[in-house]
C-alpha positions in Angstrom: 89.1 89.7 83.2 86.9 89.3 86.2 87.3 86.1 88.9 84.5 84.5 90.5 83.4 86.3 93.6 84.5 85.4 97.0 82.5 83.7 99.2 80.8 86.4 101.1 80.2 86.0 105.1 76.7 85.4 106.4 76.8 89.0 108.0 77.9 90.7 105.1 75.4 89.0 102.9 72.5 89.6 105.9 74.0 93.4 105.8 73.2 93.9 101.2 70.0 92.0 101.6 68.9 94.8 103.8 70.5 97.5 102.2 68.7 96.4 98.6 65.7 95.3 99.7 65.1 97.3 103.2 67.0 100.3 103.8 67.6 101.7 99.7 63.5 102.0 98.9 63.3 104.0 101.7 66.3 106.5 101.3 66.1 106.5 97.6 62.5 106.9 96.8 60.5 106.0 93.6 60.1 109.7 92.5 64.1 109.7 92.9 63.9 112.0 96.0 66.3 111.4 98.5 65.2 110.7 102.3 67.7 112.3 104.6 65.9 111.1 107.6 65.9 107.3 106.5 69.5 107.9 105.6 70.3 108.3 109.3 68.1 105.6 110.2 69.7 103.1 108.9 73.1 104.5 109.6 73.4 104.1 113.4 76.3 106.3 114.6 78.8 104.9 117.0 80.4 106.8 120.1 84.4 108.4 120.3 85.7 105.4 122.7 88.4 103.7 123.9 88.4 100.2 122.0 90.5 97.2 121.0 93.7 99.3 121.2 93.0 102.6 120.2 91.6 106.2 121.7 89.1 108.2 119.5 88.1 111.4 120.2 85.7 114.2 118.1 87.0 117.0 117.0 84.9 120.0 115.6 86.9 122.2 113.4 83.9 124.7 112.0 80.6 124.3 114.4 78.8 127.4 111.9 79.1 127.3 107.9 79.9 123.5 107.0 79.4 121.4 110.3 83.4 120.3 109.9 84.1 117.7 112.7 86.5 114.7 112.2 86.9 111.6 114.6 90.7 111.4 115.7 91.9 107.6 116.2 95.3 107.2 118.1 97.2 103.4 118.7 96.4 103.8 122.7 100.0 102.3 123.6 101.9 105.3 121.4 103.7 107.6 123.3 105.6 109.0 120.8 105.2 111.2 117.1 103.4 108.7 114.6 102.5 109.4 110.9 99.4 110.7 109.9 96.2 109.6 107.6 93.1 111.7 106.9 91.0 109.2 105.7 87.8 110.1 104.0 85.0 107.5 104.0 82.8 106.3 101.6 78.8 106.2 100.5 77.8 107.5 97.2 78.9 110.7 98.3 75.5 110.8 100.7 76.1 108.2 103.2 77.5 107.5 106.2 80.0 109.7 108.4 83.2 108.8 110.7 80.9 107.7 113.4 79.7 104.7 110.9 80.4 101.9 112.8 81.8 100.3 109.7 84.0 103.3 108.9 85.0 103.5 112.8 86.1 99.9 112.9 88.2 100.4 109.6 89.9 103.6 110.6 90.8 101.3 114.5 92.2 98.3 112.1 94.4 100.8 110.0 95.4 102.6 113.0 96.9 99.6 114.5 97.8 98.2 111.2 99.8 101.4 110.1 100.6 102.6 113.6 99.5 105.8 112.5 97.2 108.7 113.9 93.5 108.5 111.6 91.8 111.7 111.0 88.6 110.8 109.9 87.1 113.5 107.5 83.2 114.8 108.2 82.7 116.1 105.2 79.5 117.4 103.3 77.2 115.1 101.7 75.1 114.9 98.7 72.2 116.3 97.8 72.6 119.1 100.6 75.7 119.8 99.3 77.3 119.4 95.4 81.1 119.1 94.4 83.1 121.0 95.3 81.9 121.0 99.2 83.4 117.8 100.3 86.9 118.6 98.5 86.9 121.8 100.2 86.0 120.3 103.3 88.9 117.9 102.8 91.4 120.9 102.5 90.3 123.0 105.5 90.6 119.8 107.7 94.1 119.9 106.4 94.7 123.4 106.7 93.5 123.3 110.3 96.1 120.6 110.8 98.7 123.0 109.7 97.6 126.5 111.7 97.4 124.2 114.9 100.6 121.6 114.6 102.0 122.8 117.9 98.8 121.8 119.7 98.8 118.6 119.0 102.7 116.6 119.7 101.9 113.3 118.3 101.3 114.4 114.8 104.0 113.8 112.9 102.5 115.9 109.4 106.1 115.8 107.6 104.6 112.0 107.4 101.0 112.2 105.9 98.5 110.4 103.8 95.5 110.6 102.3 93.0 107.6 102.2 89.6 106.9 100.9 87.3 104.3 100.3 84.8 104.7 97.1 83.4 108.3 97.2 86.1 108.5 99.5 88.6 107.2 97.4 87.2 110.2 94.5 87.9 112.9 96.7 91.5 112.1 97.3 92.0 112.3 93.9 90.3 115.4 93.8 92.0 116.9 96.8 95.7 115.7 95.9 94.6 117.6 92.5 93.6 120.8 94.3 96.6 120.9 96.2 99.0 120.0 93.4 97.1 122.9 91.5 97.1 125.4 93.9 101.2 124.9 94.4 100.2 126.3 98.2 102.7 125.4 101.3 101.3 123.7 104.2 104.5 122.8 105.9 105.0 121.2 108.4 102.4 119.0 106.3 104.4 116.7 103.9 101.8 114.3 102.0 104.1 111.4 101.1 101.5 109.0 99.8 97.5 108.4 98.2 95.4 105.2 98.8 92.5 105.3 96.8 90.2 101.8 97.6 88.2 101.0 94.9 87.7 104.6 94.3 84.3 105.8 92.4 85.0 107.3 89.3 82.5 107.1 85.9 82.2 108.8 82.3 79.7 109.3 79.9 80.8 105.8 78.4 79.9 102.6 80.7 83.4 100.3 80.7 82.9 96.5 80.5 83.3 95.9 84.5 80.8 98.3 85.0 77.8 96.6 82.9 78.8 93.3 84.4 78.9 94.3 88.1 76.4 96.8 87.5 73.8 95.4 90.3 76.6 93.4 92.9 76.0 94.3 96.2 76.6 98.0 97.6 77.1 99.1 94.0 73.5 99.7 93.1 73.0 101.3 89.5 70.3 103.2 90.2 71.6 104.5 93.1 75.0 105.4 91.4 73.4 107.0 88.5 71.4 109.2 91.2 74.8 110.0 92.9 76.7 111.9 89.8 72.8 113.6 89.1 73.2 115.0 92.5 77.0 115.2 92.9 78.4 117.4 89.9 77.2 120.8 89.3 74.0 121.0 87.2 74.6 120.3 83.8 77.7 118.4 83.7 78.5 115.5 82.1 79.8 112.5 83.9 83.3 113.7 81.8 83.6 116.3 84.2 86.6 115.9 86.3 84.7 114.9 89.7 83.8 111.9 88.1 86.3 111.2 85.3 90.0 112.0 86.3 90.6 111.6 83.0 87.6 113.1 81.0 87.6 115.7 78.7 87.0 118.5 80.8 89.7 117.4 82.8 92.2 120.2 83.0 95.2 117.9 84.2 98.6 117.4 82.7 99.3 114.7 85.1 103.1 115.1 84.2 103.6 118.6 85.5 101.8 117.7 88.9 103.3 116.8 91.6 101.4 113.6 92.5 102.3 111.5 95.6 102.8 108.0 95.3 99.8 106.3 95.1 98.6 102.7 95.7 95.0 101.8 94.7 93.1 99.0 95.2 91.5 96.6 93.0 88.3 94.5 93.6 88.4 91.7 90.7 84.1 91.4 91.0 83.5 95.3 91.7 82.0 97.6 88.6 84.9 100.1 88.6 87.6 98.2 88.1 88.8 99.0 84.7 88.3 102.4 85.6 91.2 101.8 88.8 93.1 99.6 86.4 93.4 102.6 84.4 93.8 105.4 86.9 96.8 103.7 87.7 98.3 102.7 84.2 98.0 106.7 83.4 99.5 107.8 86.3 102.4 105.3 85.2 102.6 107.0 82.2 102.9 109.9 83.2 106.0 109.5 85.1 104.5 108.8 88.6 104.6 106.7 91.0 102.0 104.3 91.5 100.9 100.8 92.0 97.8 98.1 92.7 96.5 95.7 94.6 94.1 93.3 92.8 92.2 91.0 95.3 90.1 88.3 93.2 86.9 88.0 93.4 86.4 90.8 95.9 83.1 93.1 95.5 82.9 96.6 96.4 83.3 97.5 100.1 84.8 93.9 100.9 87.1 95.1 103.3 84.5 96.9 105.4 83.3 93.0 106.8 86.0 91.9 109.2 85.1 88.4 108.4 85.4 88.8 104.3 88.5 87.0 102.6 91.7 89.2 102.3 90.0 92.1 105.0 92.9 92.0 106.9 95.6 91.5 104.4 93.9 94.6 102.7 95.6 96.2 105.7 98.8 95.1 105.8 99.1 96.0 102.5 98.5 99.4 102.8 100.4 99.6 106.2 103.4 98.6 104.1 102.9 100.8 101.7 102.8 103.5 104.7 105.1 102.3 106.3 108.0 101.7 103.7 107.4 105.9 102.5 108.0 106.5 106.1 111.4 104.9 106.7 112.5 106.3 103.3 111.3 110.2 104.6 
């Protein structure tokens, strides 16, 4: 099922070395505490600038009860209304922010790639903070979108999206759920489409991809076991729906929902991908709309190393998959 694995760049492969062998022992200790401190140690933030073609500016939305902030990344030659993405990063659901240098450099490349405005979600972490925090998070960012459209004239919202990358790629799923749910208008906000890259899901059951590819780089088991310990309320199950969309305490009927289109994509050497394989297959079933992109050979977070084989056609993909919802609106 799986391909061999790319050949991964010297940087990248300098970069897991020291996550494994440096930076995880230190954030995740032996007693299975987690080190917020070393966290941001190794996670250098980088500043709101001007670079390689596009504006980025901070944006705090709620400065008292959750912290809220997202990083705004605009094309700098646009001068007129551009579709929008709210993308939400990944990180075991602990790591990393919008200021990530990684995460800054991929919301510039889909920027330019999608010529689109990227709202870059802040939202709470793990363990400070369990499901539902980060969904909620996402919503407010979207609700605060909506209550001030008419401040902000390059935003075209009848044109949004929701990206994520791993955790990232969960809480899109979880946030298009809530919305479809909750039936609530937030016109002028029109979500016309989901990417969900390599998006972390799990269940009580281990799938065959996952024991294979349970130690590849940035997919560390121990450190995803600790994630759904720490993630879902106490006592659930790894069936429960913020880990398995389709779990047994799942309370969707994806065929009354009204899903957006939806593209995900596919690593053939990362553990979850029979678990994205499926996501998409059911959504298929169910009478939605939705398709993949399988890049052989490709380990989890591949598209976060500029230099890494199929990085930048990982963009265009998706910026056609933007872009083709967008001339159809």
């Amino acid at each position: 099922m799986a391909n061999p694995p790319l050949a991964t760049p010297f940087a990248a492969r300098i970069a897991a070395f020291i996550w494994k062998f440096m930076a995880l022992p230190f954030i995740l200790r032996g007693d299975g505490s987690f080190s917020r401190r070393a966290a941001d140690f190794f996670d250098r933030k980088t500043p709101a600038i001007d670079a390689e073609g596009v504006s980025a500016r901070d944006l705090t939305i709620d400065d008292q009860d959750t912290d809220l902030w997202v990083r705004i990344f605009t094309p700098s030659s646009s001068s007129s209304t551009l579709p929008v993405i709210f993308f939400f990063h990944g990180g075991f659901f602990a790591l990393c922010t919008p200021a990530s240098p990684h995460f800054d450099a991929l919301c510039r490349n889909l920027a330019t790639a999608c010529a689109a405005i990227v709202i870059s979600v802040n939202y709470r972490r793990i363990p400070e903070h369990r499901y539902p925090a980060a969904i909620d998070d996402g919503f407010e960012a979207l609700k605060y979108f909506q209550q001030h459209s008419s401040k902000n004239a390059l935003l075209d919202l009848s044109n949004t999206f929701l990206v994520g990358d791993s955790a990232g790629g969960n809480l899109v799923h979880n946030l298009s759920s809530k919305l479809a749910l909750a039936r609530e208008d937030l016109s002028p906000i029109v979500i016309r489409g989901q990417v969900l890259i390599q998006p972390s899901f799990g269940g009580e059951s281990l799938t065959p991809s996952e024991k294979e590819f349970a130690d590849v780089p940035f997919a560390n088991q121990r450190f995803s076991e600790w994630r759904w310990r720490a993630y879902l309320p106490p006592g659930a199950s790894r069936d429960h729906p913020g880990c398995n969309p389709f779990g047994g305490e799942a309370p969707l009927d994806l065929a009354a929902m009204a899903i957006p289109p939806t593209l995900v994509v596919i690593g053939g050497s990362c553990p979850g991908q029979d678990r994205h394989a499926q996501y998409v297959d059911k959504l298929i079933a169910a009478g939605k709309e939705a398709q993949s992109i399988f890049v052989p050979g490709a380990c989890h977070g591949f598209y976060l190393a500029p230099k890494f084989p199929h990085a930048r056609k990982f963009c265009e993909d998706i910026a056609t998959f933007v872009k083709i919802r967008v001339a159809s609106s």
